[in-house]
C-alpha positions as CSV (number, residue, x, y, z in Angstrom):
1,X,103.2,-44.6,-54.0
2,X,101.2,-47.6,-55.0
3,X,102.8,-50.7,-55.2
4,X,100.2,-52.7,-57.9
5,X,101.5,-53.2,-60.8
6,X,100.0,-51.3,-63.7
7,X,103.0,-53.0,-66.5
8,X,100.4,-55.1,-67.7
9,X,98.2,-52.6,-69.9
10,X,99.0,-52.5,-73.0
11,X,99.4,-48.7,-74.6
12,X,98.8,-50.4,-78.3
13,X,95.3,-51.2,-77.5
14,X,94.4,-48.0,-75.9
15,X,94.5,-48.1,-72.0
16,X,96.4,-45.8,-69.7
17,X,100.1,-44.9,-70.7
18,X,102.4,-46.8,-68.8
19,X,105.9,-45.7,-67.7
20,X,108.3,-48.7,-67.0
21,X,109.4,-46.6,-63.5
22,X,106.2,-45.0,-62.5
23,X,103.0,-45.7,-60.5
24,X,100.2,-44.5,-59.4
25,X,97.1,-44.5,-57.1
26,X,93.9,-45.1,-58.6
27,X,91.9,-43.1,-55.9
28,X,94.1,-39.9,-54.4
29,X,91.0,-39.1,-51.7
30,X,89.5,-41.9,-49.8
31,X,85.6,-40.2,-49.8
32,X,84.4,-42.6,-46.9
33,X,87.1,-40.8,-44.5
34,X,86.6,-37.0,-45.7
35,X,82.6,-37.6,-45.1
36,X,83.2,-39.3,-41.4
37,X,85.4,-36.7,-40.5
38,X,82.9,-34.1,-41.4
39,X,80.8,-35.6,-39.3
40,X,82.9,-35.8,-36.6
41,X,83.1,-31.8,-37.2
42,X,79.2,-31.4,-37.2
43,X,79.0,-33.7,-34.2
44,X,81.6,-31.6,-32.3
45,X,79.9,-28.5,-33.1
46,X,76.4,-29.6,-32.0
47,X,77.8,-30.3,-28.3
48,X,79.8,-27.0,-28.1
49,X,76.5,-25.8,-28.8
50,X,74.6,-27.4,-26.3
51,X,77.4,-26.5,-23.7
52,X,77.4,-23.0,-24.3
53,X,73.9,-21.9,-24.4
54,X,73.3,-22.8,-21.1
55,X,76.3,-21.5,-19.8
56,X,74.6,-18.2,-22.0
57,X,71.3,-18.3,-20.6
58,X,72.9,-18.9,-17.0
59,X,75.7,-15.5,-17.6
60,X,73.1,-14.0,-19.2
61,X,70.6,-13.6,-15.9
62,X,73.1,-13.6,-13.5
63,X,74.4,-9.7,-15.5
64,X,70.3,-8.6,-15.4
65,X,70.2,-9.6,-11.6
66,X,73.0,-7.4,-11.1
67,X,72.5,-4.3,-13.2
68,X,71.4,-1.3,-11.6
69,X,67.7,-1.0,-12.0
70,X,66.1,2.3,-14.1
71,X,65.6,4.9,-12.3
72,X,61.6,5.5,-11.5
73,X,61.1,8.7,-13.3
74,X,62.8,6.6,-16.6
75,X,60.4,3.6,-15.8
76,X,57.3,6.2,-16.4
77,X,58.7,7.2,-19.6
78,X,57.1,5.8,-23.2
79,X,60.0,4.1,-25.3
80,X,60.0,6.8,-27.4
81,X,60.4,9.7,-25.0
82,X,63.6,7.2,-23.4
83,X,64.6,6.9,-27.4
84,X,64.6,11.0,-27.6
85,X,66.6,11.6,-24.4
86,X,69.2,8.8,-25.0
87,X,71.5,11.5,-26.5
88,X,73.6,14.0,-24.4
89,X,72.3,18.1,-24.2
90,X,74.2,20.1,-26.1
91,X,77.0,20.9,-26.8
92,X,77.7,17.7,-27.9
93,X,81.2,16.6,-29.7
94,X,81.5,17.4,-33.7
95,X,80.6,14.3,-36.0
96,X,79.1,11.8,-33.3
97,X,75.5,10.5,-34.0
98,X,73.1,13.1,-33.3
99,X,75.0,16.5,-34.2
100,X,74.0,18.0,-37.3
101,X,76.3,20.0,-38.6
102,X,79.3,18.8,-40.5
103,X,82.9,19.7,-38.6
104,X,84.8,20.4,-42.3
105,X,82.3,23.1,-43.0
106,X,82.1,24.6,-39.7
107,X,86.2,25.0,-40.0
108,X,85.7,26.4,-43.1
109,X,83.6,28.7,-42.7
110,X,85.8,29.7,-39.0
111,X,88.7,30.0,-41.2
112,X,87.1,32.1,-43.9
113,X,85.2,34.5,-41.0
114,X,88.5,34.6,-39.5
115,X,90.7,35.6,-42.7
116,X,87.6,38.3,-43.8
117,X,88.2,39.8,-39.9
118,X,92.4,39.7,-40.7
119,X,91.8,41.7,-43.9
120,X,89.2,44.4,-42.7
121,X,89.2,47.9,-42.1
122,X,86.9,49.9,-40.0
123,X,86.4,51.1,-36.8
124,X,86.0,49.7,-33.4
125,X,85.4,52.6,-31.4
126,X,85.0,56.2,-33.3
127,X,85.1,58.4,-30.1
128,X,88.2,56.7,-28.7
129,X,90.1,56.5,-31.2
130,X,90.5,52.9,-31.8
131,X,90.6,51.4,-35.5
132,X,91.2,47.9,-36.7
133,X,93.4,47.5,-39.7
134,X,94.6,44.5,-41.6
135,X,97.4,42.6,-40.2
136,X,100.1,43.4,-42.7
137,X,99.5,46.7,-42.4
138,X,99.9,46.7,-38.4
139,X,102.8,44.0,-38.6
140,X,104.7,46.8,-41.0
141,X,104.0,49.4,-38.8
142,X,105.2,47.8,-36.0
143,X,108.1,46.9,-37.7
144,X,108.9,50.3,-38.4
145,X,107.8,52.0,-35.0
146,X,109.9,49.3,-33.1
147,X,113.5,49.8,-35.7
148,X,113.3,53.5,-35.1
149,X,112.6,53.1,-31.0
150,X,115.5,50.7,-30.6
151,X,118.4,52.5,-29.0
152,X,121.6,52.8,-30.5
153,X,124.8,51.1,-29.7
154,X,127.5,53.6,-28.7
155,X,130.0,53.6,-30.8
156,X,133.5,52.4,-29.8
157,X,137.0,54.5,-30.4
């Protein structure tokens, strides 16, 4: 809190109000300090810049010196034929960069082939015998053919 005096303005003759218990400071930010310690700030910031890039330059050979070098047959290459061949053969994972299809649609349409091949009838092989039928159907009749195999308890007298 201030300590000057601000009792002697007079409210009648339009200055400042004045409370009989209350001060105040005429200037809550001292401007001089703020700009000096931005400064300061900028100042600091130049030298951690001047530190670190040579330390950057200096980590920054010392990595190239010790990476393996490209193999010959890469070296003969244009940038565009290295560009090309950057990417995996196939099969490569679903959704990375450089697969074209989209993973949603492919389960789709796995689903939907596999649900159409659930619900079809038809036959596999005519001269054998052998027939495909939808799954409910087989699931009821082997329902039924395994009740009637079961054997029976013996009965107790």
């Amino acid at each position: 809190m201030s300590t000057k005096d601000h009792h002697s303005h007079d409210a009648q003759n339009g200055s400042l109000p004045v409370h009989n218990d209350v001060t105040f400071e005429e200037r809550d930010i001292n401007v001089s300090t703020v700009v000096k310690q931005l400064i300061y700030l900028a100042i600091t910031i130049i030298i951690a810049l001047v530190i670190c890039m040579p330390i950057l330059k200096y980590l920054t050979g010392m990595s190239a010196e010790n990476d393996t070098p490209m193999a010959p047959v890469r070296m003969q290459m244009t940038q565009q034929e290295r560009e090309s061949q950057a990417m995996p053969p196939e099969p490569r994972l679903q959704g990375v960069p450089g697969h074209e299809t989209d993973p949603q649609q492919d389960l789709r349409e796995k689903i939907a082939a596999d649900t159409k091949a659930n619900e079809s009838l038809g036959w596999v092989d005519k001269a054998n015998g052998i027939a495909q039928i939808p799954v409910k159907d087989a699931m009821k009749i082997l329902a039924e053919t395994s009740a009637s195999a079961a054997p029976k308890a013996p009965e107790k007298k």
